[in-house]
N, C-alpha and C positions, 0 to 999 in steps of 0.2 A: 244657501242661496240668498243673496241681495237684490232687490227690486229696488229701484232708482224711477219715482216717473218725474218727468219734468214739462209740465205744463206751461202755458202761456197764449199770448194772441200771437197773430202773423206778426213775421219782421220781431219777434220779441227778442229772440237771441236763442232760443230754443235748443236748435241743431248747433250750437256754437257750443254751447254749455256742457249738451255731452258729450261735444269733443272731448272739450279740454278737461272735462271729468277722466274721459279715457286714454288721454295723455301721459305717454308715460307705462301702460301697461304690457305686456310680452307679446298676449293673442289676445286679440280683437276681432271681431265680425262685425260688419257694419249692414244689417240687413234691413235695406231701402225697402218699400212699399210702394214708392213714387212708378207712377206708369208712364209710359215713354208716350207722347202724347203727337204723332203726325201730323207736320205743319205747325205745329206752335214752336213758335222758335224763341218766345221769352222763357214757356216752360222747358227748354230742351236749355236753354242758358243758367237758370237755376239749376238745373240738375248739372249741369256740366261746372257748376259753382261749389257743388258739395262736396262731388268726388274730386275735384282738384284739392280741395284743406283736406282730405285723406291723408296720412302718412302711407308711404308706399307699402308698410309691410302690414297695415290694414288689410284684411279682406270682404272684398262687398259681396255678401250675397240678394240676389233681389227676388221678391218674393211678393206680389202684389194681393194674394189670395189667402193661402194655406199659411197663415203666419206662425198657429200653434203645430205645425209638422215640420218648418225650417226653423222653431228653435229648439223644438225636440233634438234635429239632424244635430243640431249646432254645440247644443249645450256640454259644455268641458268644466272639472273643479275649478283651472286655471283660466278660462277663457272671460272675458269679459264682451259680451254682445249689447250694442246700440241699435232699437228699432226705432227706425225714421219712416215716417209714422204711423200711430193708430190712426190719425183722422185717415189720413190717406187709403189705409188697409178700410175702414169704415165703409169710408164714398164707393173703392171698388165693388168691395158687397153690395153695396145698395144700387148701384151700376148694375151690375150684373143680375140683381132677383135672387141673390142667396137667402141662405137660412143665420142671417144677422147675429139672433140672441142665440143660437147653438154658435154660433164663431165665438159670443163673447165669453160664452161658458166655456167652453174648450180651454180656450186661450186664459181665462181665470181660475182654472181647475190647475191647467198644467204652470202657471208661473212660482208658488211654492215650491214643485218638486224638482225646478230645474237644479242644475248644477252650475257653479260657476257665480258671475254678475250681469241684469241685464240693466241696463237706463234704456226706459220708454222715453219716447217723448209724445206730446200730442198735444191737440190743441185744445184752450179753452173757450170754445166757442158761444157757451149759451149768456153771454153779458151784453150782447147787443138785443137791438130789437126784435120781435118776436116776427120772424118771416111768414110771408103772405103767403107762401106755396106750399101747399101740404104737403111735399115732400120734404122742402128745404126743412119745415117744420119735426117732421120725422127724423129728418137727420140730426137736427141741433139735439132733440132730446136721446137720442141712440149715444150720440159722442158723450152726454150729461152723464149717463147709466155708466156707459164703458170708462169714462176718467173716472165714476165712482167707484165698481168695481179692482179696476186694476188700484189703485189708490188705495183701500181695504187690502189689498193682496200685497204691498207695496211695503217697505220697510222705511223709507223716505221719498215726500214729495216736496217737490221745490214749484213755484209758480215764478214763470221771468217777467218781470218789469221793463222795457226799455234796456234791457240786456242784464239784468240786477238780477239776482239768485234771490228768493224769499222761502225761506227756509218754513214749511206748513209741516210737513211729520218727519220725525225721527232728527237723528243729528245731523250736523251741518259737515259739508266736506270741505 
């Protein structure tokens, strides 16, 4: 198993990078986290921006919750799986009033034993300033733990710059 995460800010290149890491591969699963969001029609254009750079024979599975149970379903020797993303999979839980640190253990327990290759991506959020709402605040250190974790579990991490790959563990692809 290969763990791929690829961290970065918004607009960094993120979802771009594991495309074109997964460029080129037989079976792919593109399993979104993004929630479809009623009425917002810039979010509904973003999302209709990502599945468009899909190659057709991509298949998306979307999965907003249970992310350690779709890539359980998922997981093949051959298949190569992209999760877009942890933040997003994060904010849902904390939306909802889940059991957060059992998602994150889950989900870091089961990424060794997969089969196959996954590239995470997610965001790096805790470099801006320190949010006034104690939630927001929650969140930023939730996403800190969960990019540590998976990152630990991770064979390589890339952080993107402005769309640059900065190669932080393992080797460069």
């Amino acid at each position: 198993m290969a763990v791929t995460l690829i961290l970065g800010g918004a607009r960094s290149g993120k979802s771009r990078r594991a495309e074109a890491l997964a460029a080129g591969q037989g079976s792919v699963v593109y399993l979104a986290t993004a929630p479809e969001i009623p009425g917002d029609e810039e979010w509904a254009t973003r999302i209709a921006a990502h599945r468009a750079r899909r190659p057709a024979h991509w298949r998306t599975v979307e999965e907003e919750i249970v992310l350690a149970d779709a890539l359980s379903r998922e997981t093949a020797p051959d298949r190569l799986i992209i999760v877009d993303c942890l933040t997003l999979w994060l904010g849902n839980l904390l939306h909802r009033r889940l059991a957060v640190e059992q998602e994150i253990d889950r989900l870091c327990t089961l990424l060794p034993g997969l089969h196959g290759e996954v590239i995470a991506v997610a965001n790096d959020v805790g470099q801006g300033v320190v949010p006034e709402q104690r939630l927001a605040r929650k969140f930023r250190d939730l996403q800190g733990i969960l990019n540590q974790r998976v990152a630990a579990a991770a064979q390589r991490v890339e952080w993107l710059v402005a769309g640059i790959p900065l190669q932080i563990k393992g080797e460069s692809r």
